[in-house]
N, C-alpha and C positions, 0 to 999 in steps of 0.2 A: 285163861289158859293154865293148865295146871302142870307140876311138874312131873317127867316121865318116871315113872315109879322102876321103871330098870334105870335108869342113869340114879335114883336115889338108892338102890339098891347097892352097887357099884360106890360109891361115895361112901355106903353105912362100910362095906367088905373092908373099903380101901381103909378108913380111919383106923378100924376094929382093929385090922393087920396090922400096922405100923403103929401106929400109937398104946394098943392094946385098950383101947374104951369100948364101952359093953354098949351095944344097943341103944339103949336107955339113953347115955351119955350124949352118943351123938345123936340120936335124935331129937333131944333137948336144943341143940343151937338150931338157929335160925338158915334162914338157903343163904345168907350171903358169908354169917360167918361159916359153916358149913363148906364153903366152897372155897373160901381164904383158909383153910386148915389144909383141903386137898391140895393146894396148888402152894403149899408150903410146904408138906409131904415130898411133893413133886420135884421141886427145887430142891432139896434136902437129897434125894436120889439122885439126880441128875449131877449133882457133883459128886457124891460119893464115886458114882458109875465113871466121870471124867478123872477122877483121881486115881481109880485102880486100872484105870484104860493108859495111863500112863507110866505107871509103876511096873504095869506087864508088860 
């Protein structure tokens, strides 16, 4: 089974955006580190988002 090339698309966008790494970069790590960087990302927004949902 292979992985869906739009969910790996969505992964490259998301890193590229926040992190700012090119292409390259993230397609160099592997699907699982690859997928512990997005769901760091993730976490990382999520509180920023609970932070300023409190201060407004």
């Amino acid at each position: 089974m292979s992985y869906p090339s739009e969910r790996l698309s969505e992964e490259v966008a998301y890193l590229s955006h926040y992190l700012h790494w090119t292409y390259d970069e993230v397609m160099k790590l592997d699907h699982r580190e690859r997928q512990r960087w997005v769901a760091e990302v993730a976490r990382m927004n999520t509180r920023i988002n609970e932070a300023s949902a409190k201060s407004g």
